[in-house]
N, C-alpha and C positions, 0 to 999 in steps of 0.2 A: 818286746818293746812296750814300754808302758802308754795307757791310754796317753794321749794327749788335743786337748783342747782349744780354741782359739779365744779371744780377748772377747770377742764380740757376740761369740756361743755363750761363753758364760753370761756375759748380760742377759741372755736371752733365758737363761738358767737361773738367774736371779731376782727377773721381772715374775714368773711363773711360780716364784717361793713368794712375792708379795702379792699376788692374786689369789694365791690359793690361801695365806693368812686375811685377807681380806675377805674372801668367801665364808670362813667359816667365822669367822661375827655374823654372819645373816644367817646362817643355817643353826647357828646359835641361838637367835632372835627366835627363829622361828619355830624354835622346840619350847621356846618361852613364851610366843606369842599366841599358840595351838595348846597350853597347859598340858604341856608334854615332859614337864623336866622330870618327875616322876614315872613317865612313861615304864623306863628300867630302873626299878628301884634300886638295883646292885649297881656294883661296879669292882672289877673289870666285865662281869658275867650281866646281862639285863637282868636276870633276877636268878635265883638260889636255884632254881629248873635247869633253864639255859642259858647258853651265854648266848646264840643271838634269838631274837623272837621276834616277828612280825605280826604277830595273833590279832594283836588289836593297834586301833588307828595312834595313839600316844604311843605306844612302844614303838611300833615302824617310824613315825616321827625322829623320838630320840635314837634309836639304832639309826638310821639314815646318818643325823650329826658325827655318831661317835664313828663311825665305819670313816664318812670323811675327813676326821682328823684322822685317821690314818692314811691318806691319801697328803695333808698337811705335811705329816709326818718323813713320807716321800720325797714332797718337794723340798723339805729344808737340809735331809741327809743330801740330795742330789745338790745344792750349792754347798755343802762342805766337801763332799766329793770332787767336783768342777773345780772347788778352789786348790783342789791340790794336785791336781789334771792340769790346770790352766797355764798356759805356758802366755811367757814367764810367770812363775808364781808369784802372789804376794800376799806376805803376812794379813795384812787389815782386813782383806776378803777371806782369810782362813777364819780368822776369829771370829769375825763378824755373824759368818754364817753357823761356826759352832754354838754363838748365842743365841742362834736362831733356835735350835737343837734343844737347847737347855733349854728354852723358854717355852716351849711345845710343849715338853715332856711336865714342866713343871707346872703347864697351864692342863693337861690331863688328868695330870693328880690333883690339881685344885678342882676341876667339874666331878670328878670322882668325890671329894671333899664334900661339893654339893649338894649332892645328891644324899650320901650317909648324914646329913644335918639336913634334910628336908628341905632343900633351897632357902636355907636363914640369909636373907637380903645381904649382908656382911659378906658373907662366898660368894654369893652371884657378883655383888658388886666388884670383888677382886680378882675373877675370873674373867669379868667384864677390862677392868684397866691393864691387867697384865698380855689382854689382846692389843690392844691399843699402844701398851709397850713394843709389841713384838713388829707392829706395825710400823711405828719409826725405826724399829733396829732393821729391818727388810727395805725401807724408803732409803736409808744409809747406804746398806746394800747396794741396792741399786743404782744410786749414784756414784757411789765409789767405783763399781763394775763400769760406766761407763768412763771414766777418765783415764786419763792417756799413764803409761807404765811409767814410773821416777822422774813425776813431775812433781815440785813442790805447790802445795796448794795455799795461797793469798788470797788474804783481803780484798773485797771488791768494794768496800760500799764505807762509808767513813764510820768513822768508831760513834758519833751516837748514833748514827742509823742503825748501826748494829746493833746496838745497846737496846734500840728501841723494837726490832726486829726478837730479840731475845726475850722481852718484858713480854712482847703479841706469845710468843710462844708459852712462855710462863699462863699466860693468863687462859691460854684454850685451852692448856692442860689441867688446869682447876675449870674451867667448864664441864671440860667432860666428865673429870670426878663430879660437880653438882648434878649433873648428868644421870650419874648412877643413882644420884640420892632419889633423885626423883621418880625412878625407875623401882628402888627399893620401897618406895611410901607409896607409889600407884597399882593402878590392881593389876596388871602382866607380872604375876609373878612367877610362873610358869606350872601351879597347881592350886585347887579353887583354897585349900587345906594351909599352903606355905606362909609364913612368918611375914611382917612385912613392920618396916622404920617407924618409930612410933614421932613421927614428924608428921604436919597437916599438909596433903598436895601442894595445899596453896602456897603454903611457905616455900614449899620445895623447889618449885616452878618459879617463886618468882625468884630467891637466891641463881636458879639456873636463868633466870631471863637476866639478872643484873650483869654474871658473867658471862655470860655470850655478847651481852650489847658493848660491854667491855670491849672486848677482843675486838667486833668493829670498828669501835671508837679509837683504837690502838693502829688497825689496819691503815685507818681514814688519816690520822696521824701521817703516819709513814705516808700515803699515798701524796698527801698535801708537800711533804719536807722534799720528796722524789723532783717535785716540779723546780726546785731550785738550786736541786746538786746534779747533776748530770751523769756524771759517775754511778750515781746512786742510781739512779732512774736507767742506766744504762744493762746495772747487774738487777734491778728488782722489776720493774715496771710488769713485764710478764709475771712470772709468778706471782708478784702482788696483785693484780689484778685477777687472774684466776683465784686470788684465795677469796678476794673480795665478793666475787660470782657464785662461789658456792657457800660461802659463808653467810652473805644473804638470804640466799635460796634457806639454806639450814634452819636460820632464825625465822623466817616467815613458814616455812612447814613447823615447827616446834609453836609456832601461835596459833597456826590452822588444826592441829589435830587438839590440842587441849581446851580449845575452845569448839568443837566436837568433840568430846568426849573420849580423846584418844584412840581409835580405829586401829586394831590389829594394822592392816596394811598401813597407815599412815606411820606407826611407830616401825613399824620392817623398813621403811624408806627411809624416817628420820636414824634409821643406826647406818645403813649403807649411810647418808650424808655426814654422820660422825665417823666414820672409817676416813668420806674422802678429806673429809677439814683435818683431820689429823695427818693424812699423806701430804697435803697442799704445804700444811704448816710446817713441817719437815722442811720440804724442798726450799720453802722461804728459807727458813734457816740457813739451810745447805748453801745456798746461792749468795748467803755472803762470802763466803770464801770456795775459791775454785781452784782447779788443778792449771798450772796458769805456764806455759809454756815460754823458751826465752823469745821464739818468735814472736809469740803475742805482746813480751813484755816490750820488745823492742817497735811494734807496731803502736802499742799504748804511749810509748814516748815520740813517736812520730804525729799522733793525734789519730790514726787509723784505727775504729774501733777493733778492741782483738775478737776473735772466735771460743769462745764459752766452752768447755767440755760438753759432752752428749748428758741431756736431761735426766 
């Protein structure tokens, strides 16, 4: 008899495939933040000797990262497996988790990339957003896993809030690309030797301070428009609110460390905070349209708020 799995195992399979792509943006960071990215200068072997080495403190560094993406590698076969175990199956979880697959393999060959160009700012940078891709395709994930089996999913929130909710998303995704830039033109390059943006810090930082405070002003938008649709404030209030809390947080450590002089640990904390803005902003999204049951639909016409899919 073939394996089979429950609805709510897999979510629990699916949550664990965006923690561990979540994890390895830090243990990334931190092969950059330690001047480790050279540690192995090969790839797939740390260098032309052997393929694993711990000899020296940058080599164990960067072998630590590469060993757990394959551990990454684990977790994302294990939600495409789930997905096809999961009773009842359904397609959008197959796929979903297959681009998970793809986007791993495709993000390993680009740090391999890397590394054979010296860390040239250009690959780290697209190493850097195609994690951040894989991030919203796993926040998907996850929310799709938890909604109820063939239910159609609706509008929650009126069409320019959503418009406006789409514009917020639009615009933290050109954050975190100025994000990179400024990454690429400052000194964490991940080797003292590596390439770096021939852009001035300053310029770089403030292009990324204009776009972050965007995104706020976009947040504060929506939070203001919430107070007089109810509906709207019904399906966002929560997650806008949490995006608000950490997107703060985000933009006030991104002023505190650059005016210190950018701190190993401060910029390790400011990339976990661009991991979690990027998950937050996902679920905003997400939470204009839900999996919306006829129960609910029929509560929503009595005036009885309906019950929400699982986060």
């Amino acid at each position: 008899m073939a394996m089979q799995i429950t609805p709510a195992r897999y979510r629990t399979i699916a949550i664990g495939a965006l923690v561990a792509l979540s994890v390895i943006i830090i243990t990334g960071a931190s092969v950059r933040l330690t001047n480790s990215g050279l540690g192995c200068d090969d790839w797939p072997n740390c260098n032309s000797q052997r393929l694993i080495d711990v000899s020296s403190k940058h080599a164990a560094i960067e072998q630590v990262n590469r060993l757990f993406t394959g551990i990454v590698g684990v977790a994302v076969i294990a939600a495409v497996l789930g997905s096809l175990w999961r009773v009842p199956r359904r397609s959008d979880l197959t796929w979903l988790s297959v681009w998970l697959v793809v986007g791993v393999v495709a993000n390993a060959v680009l740090g391999g990339i890397s590394v054979m160009v010296d860390l040239h700012p250009i690959a780290v940078q697209g190493h850097m957003l195609l994690s951040m891709m894989l991030i919203t395709a796993g926040s998907i994930l996850v929310r799709r896993s938890g909604e109820p089996d063939g239910v159609p999913r609706r509008r929650t929130v009126s069409k320019p809030t959503e418009r406006l909710v789409w514009l917020h998303f639009v615009v933290v995704t050109i954050a975190i690309v100025t994000g990179t830039v400024v990454t690429g033109a400052g000194p964490h390059a991940g080797d003292e030797n590596a390439e770096r943006l021939d852009i001035a810090i300053p310029t770089a930082a403030r292009l990324h301070a204009v776009t972050v405070l965007t995104a706020i002003a976009i947040a504060l938008l929506i939070a203001w428009r919430l107070r007089t649709v109810a509906t709207d404030r019904q399906a966002l209030m929560t997650p806008l609110s949490r995006w608000i809390g950490i997107g703060l947080t985000q933009a006030a450590l991104g002023y505190i460390q650059y005016f210190s002089d950018v701190p190993e640990l401060l910029v390790g904390i400011h990339v976990l905070g661009a991991t979690l803005v990027m998950i937050a902003t996902t679920f905003l999204v997400l939470d204009t349209r839900r999996a919306v049951s006829p129960d609910d639909e029929t509560r929503r016409a009595d005036g009885v708020p309906s019950q929400p899919a699982v986060v």
